[in-house]
VEXBAKE-73818 format. One record per residue (C-alpha): residue number from 1; residue in three letters; x, y, z. Coordinates in pm, 1 decimal, padded with zeros to 6 digits. Layout:
# VEXBAKE-73818
(NUM, "Ala", (X, Y, Z))
...
# end
This chain:
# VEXBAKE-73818
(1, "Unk", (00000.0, 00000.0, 00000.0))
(2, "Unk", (00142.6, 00348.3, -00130.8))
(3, "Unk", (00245.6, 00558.2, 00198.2))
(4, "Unk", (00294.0, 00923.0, 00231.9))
(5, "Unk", (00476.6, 01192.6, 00526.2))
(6, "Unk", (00343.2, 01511.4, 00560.5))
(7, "Unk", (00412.8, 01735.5, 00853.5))
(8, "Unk", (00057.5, 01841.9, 00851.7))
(9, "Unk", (-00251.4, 01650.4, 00775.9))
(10, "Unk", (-00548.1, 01872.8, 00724.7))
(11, "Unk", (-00892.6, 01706.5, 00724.5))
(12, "Unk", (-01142.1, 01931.8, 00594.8))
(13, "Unk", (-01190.8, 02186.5, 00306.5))
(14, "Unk", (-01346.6, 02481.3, 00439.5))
(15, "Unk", (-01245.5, 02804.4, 00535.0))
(16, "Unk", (-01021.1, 02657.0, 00869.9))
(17, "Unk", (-00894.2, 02351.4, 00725.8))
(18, "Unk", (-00739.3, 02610.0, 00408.0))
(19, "Unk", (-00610.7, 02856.4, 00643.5))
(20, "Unk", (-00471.1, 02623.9, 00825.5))
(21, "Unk", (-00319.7, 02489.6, 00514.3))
(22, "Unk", (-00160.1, 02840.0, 00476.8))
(23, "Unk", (-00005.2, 02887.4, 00805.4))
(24, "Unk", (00136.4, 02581.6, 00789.4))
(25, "Unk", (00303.7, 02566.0, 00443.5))
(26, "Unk", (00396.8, 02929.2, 00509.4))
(27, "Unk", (00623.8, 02785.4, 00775.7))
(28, "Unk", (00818.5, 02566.1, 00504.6))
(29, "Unk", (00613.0, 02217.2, 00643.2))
(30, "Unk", (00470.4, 01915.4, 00407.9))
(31, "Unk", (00063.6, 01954.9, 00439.2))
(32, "Unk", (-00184.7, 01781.2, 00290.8))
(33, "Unk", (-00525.2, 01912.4, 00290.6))
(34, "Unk", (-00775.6, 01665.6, 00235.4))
(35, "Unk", (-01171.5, 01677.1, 00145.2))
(36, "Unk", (-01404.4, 01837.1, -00083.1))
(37, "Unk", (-01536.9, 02224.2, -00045.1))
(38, "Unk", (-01881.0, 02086.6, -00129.7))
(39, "Unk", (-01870.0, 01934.7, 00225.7))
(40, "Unk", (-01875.2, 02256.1, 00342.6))
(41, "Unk", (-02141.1, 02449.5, 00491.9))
(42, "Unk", (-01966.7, 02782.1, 00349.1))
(43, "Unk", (-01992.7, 02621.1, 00011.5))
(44, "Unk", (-02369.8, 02689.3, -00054.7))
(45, "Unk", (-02388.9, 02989.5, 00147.4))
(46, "Unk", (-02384.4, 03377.1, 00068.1))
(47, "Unk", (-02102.5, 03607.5, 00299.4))
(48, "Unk", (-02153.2, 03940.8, 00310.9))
(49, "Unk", (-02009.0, 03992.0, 00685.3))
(50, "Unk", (-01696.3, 03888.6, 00626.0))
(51, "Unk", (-01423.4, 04175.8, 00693.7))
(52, "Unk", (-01255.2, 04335.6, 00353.5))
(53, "Unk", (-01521.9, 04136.3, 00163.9))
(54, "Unk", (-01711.9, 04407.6, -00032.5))
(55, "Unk", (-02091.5, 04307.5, -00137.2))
(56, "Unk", (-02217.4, 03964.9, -00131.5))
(57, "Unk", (-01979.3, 03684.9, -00240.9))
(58, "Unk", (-02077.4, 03313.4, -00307.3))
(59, "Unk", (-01947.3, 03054.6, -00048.5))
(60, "Unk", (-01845.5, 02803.3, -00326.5))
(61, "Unk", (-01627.2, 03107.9, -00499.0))
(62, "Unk", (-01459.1, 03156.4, -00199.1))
(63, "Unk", (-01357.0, 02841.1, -00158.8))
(64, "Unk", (-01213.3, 02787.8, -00511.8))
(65, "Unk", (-01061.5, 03097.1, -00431.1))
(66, "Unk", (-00858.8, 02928.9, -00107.9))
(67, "Unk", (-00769.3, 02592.1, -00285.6))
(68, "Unk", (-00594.6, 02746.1, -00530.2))
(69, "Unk", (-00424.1, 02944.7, -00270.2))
(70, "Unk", (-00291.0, 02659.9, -00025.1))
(71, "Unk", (-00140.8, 02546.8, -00325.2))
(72, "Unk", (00040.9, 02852.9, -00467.6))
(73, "Unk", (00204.4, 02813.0, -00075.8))
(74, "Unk", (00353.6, 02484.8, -00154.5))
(75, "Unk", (00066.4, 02255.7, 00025.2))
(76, "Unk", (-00114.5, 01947.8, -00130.5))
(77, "Unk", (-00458.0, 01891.5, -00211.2))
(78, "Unk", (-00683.5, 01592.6, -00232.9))
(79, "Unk", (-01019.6, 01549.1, -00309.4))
(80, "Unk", (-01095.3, 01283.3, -00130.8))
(81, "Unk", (-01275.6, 01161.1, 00198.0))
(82, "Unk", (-01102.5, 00998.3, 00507.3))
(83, "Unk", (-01224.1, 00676.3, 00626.9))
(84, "Unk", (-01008.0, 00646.8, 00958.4))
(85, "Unk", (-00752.5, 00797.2, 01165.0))
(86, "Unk", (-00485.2, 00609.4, 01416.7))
(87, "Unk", (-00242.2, 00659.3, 01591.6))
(88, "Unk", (00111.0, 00456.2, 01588.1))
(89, "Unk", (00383.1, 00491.2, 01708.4))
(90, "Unk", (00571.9, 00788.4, 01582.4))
(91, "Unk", (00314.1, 00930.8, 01298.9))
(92, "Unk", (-00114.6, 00948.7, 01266.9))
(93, "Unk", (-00189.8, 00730.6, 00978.8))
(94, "Unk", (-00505.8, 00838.4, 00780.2))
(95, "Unk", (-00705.1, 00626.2, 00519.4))
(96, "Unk", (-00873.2, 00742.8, 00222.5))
(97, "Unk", (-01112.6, 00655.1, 00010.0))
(98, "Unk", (-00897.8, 00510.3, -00251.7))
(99, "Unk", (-00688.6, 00264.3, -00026.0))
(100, "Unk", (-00393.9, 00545.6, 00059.3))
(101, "Unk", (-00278.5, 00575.9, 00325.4))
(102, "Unk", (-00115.6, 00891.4, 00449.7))
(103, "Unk", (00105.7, 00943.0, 00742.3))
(104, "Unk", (00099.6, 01282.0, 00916.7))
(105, "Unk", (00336.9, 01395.6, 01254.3))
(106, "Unk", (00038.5, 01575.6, 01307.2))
(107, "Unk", (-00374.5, 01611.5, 01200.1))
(108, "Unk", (-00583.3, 01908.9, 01231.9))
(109, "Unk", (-00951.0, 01864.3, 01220.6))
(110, "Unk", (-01200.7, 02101.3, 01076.2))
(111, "Unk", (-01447.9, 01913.6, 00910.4))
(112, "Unk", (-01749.6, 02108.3, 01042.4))
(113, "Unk", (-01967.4, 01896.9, 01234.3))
(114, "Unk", (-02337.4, 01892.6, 01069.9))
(115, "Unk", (-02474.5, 01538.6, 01103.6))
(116, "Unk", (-02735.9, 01478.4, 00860.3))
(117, "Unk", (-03111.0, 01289.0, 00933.5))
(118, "Unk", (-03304.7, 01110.8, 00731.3))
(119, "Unk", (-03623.7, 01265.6, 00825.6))
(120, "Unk", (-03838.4, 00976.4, 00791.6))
(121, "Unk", (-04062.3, 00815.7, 00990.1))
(122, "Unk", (-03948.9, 00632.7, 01333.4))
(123, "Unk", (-03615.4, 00798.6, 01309.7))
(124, "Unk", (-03688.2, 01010.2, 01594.3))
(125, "Unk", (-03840.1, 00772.6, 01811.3))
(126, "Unk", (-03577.8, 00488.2, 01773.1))
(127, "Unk", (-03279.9, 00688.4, 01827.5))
(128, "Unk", (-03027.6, 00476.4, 02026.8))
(129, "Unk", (-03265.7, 00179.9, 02004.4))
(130, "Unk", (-03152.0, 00046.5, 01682.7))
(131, "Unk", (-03059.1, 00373.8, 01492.8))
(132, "Unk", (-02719.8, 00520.8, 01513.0))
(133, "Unk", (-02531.7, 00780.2, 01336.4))
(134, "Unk", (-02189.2, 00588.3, 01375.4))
(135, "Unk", (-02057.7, 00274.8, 01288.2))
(136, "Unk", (-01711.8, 00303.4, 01452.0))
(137, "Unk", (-01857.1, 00354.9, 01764.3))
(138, "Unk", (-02185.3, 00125.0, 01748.1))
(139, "Unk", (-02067.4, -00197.7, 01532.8))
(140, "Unk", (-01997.0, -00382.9, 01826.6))
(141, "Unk", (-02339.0, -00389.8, 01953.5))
(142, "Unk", (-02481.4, -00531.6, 01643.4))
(143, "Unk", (-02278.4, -00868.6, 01663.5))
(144, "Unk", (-02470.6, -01149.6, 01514.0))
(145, "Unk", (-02756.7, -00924.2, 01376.2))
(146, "Unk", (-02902.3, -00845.9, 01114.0))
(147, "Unk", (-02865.5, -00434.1, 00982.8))
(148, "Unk", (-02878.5, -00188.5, 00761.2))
(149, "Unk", (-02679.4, 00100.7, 00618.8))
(150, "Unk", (-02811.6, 00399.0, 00411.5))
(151, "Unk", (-02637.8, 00643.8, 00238.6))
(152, "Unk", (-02459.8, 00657.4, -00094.4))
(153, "Unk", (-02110.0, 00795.3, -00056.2))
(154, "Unk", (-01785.4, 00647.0, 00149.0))
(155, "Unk", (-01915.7, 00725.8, 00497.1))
(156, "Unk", (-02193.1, 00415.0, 00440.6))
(157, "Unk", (-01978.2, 00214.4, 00196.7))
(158, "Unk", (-01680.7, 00200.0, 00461.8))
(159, "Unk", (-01943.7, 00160.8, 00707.2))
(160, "Unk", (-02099.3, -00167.3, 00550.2))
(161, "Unk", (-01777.5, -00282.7, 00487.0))
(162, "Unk", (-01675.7, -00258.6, 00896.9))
(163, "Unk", (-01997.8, -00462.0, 00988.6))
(164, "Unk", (-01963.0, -00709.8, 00798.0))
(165, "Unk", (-01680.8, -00818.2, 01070.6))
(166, "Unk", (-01993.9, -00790.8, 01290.3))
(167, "Unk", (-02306.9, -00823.6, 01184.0))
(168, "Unk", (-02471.1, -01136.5, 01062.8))
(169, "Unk", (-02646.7, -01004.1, 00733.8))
(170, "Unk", (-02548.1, -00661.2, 00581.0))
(171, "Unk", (-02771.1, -00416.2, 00345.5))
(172, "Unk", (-02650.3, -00128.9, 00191.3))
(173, "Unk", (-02929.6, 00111.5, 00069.5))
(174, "Unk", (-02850.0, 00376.9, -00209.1))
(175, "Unk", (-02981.4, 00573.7, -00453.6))
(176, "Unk", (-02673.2, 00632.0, -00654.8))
(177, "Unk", (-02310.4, 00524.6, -00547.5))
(178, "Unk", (-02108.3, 00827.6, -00568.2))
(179, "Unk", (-01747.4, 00677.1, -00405.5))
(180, "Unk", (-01406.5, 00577.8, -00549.5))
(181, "Unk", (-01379.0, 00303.6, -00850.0))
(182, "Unk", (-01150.5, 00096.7, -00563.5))
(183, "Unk", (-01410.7, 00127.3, -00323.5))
(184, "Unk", (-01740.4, 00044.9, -00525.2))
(185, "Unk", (-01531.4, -00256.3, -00640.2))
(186, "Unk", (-01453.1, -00367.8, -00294.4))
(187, "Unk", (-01804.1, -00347.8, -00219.3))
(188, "Unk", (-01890.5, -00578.0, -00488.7))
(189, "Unk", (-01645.6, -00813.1, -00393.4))
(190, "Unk", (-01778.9, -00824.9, -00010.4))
(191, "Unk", (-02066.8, -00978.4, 00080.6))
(192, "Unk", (-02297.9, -00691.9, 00194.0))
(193, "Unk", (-02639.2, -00696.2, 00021.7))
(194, "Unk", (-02681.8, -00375.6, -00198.4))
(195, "Unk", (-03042.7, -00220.2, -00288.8))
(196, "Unk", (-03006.9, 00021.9, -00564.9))
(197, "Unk", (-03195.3, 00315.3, -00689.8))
(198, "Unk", (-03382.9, 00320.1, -00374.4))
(199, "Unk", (-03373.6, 00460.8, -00035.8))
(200, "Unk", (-03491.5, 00440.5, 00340.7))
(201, "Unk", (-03891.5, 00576.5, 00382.3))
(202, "Unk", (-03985.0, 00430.4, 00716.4))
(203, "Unk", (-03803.3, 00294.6, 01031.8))
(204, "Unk", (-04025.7, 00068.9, 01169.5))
(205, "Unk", (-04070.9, -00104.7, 01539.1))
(206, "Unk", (-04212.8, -00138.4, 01874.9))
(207, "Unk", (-03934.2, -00090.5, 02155.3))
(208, "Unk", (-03625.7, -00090.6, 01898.0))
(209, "Unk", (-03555.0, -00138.1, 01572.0))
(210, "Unk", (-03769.5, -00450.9, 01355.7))
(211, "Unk", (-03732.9, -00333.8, 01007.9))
(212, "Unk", (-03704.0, -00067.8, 00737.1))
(213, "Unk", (-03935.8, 00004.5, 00471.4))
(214, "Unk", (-03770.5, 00082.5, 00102.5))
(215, "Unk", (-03907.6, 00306.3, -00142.4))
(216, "Unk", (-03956.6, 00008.6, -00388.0))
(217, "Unk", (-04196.5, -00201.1, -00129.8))
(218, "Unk", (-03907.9, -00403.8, -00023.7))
(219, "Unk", (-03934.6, -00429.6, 00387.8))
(220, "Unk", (-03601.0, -00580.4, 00521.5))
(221, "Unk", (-03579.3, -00694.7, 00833.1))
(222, "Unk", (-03310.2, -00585.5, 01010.2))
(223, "Unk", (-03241.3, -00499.1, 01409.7))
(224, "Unk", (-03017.8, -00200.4, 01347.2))
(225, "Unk", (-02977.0, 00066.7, 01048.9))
(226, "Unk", (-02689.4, 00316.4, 01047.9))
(227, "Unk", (-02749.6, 00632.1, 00900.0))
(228, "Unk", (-02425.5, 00718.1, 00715.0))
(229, "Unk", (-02534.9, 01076.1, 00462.9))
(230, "Unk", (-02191.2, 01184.1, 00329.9))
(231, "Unk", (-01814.4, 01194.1, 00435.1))
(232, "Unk", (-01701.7, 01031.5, 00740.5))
(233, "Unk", (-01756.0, 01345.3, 01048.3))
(234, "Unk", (-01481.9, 01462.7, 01236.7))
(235, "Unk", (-01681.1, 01369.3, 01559.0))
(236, "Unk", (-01611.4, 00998.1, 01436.7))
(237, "Unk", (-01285.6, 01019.5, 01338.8))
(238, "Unk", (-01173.0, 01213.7, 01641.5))
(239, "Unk", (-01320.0, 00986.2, 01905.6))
(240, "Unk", (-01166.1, 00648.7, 01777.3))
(241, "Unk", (-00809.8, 00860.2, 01854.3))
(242, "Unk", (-00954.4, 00910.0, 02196.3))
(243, "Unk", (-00991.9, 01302.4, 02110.6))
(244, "Unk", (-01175.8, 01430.8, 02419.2))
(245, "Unk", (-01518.9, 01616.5, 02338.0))
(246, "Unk", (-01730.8, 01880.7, 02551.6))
(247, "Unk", (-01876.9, 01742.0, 02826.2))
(248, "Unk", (-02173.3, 01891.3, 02764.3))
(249, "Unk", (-02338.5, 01806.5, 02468.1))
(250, "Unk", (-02083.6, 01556.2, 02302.6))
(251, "Unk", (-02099.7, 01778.3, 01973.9))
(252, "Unk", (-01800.7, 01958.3, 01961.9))
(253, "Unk", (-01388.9, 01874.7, 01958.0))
(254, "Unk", (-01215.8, 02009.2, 02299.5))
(255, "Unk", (-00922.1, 02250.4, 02236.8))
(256, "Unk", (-00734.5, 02511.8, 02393.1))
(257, "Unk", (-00626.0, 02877.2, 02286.3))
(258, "Unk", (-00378.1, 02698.5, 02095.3))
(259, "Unk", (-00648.8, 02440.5, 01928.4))
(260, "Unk", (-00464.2, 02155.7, 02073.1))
(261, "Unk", (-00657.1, 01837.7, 02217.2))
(262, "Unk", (-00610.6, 01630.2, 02463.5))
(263, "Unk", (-00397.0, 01438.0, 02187.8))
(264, "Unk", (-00037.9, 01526.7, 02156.6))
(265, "Unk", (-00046.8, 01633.1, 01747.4))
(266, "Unk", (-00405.3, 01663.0, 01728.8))
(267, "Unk", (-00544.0, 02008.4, 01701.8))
(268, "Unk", (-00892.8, 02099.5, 01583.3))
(269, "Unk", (-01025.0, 02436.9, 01424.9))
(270, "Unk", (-01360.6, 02550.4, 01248.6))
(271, "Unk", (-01731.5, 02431.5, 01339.2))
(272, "Unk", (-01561.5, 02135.5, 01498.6))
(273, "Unk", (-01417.0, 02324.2, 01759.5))
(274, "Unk", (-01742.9, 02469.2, 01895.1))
(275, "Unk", (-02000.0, 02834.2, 01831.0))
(276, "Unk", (-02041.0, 03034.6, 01683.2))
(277, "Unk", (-02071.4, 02886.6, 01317.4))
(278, "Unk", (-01887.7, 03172.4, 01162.3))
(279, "Unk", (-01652.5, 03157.9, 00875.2))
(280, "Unk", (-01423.7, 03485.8, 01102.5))
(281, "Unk", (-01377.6, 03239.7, 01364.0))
(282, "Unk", (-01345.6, 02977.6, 01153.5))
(283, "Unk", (-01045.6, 03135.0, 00964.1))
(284, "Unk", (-00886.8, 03229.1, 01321.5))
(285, "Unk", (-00858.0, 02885.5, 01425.1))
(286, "Unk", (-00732.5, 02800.6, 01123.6))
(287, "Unk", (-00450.9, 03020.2, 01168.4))
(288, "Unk", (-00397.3, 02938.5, 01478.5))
(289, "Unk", (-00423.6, 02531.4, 01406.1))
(290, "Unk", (-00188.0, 02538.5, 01111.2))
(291, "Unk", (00098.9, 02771.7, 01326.7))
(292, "Unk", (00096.1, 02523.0, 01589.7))
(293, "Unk", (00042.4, 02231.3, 01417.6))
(294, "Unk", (00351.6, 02340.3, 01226.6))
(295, "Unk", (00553.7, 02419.1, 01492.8))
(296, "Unk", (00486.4, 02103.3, 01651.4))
(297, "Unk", (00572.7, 01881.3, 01358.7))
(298, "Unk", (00874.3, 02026.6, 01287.2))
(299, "Unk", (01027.7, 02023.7, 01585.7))
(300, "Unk", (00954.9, 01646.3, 01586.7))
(301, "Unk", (01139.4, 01587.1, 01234.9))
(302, "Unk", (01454.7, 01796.4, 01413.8))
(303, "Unk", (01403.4, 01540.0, 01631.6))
(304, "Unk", (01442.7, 01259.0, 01410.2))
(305, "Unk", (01759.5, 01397.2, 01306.2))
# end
């Protein structure tokens, strides 16, 4: 498997993961950013409060804008989602979509932290009793069931993929695949049952989950369904590292002034990192992420001699 060092790992395409990217490369270290600016909520919105910005701007402008800026500064780009973080021994290795793996001295998070809903019917009501928003942290409880996974990117193909080393039956329910050639192939090589060109209407039971009803009539019975709408959430990522989150709500990444964690090399930035949802704060962290995170990793490859 082809592995990569950067100094900085940057997960997240938005307005804090980019100027992270830019503090960083503008102290001479190897980033990476990686992720896609439609992920981000700035991408579909309209700024008109941002400082020097004259008039109304479009979000998805703005971001063009900053990718092509990280990489005038020297840093790399890649359009592609993350499927898990770890840490070894010396570096954080991150997995991508496409089978890479990338090694980083450190990883900054600023993925946002939106976490989409299906909106249907018994969603609500069977929250925590047979639906859950995360397989990395709910697989185990599934062992010898049967479940289900909706969603049509990597977040719910990776996700089908990791129960099958649990689960007794698997279903995958999309509408349209839209993930890596290597990945849609592994899926077809697996043995997770895949309904296409249809989606999740109805979650149905009495105390937890029984079964899901399909927009084509097919009712599957399944004790569990993961909900899995996009990329792979920095919430997810951060908490199989054993990044600490606020104690009050579980929703956000704990940092200091610095944006460091409670994980030596892990420093978050952006919507992750808590309110208000603003693209100025946003852009502060960022700074603020990338200097350290810098700083950090390079004084660890003096280290290394």
């Amino acid at each position: 498997m082809n592995e990569e060092l950067y100094d900085v790992v940057i997960i997240g395409a938005g307005p804090a993961g980019l100027q992270a990217a830019i503090n960083a490369a503008r102290k001479r270290a190897a980033v990476l950013v990686l992720g896609r600016p439609e992920r981000s909520s700035l991408y579909k919105a309209h700024i008109e409060n941002y400082l020097c910005v004259d008039g109304v701007r479009e979000g998805a402008d703005l971001l063009a804008v900053g990718i092509d800026q990280v990489q005038r500064f020297g840093a790399a780009y890649l359009a592609e989602d993350v499927l898990h973080v770890e840490h070894g021994s010396e570096t954080f290795a991150v997995r991508v979509e496409s089978g890479r793996t990338i090694k980083g001295r450190s990883v900054i998070f600023a993925t946002g932290t939106s976490r989409k809903k299906l909106k249907v019917k018994g969603e609500k009501e069977l929250a925590g009793r047979g639906v859950s928003y995360c397989v990395d942290c709910d697989a185990n409880f599934y062992r010898n069931l049967r479940v289900a996974v909706v969603g049509n990117e990597s977040a719910a193909v990776d996700g089908a993929l990791t129960l099958l080393g649990y689960a007794a039956e698997v279903h995958l329910v999309a509408r349209e695949l839209a993930v890596s050639a290597e990945m849609e192939k592994k899926l077809g090589d697996s043995g997770v049952q895949v309904h296409g060109n249809t989606w999740v209407t109805e979650i149905a039971g009495e105390n937890s989950v029984e079964n899901v009803l399909l927009e084509n009539g097919t009712r599957l019975e399944v004790e569990g369904i993961f909900i899995e709408l996009g990329a792979k959430g920095a919430l997810e990522l951060a908490t199989a590292l054993g990044v600490q989150l606020d104690s009050d709500t579980f929703t956000h990444i704990e940092c200091d002034k610095k944006q460091k964690t409670n994980i030596t090399g892990v420093y978050a930035a952006g919507d992750i990192a808590g309110h208000p949802y603003q693209m100025a704060k946003a852009v502060g962290e960022g700074c603020v992420a990338g200097w350290e995170a810098a700083n950090y990793a390079l004084k660890r490859k003096r280290s290394e001699g």
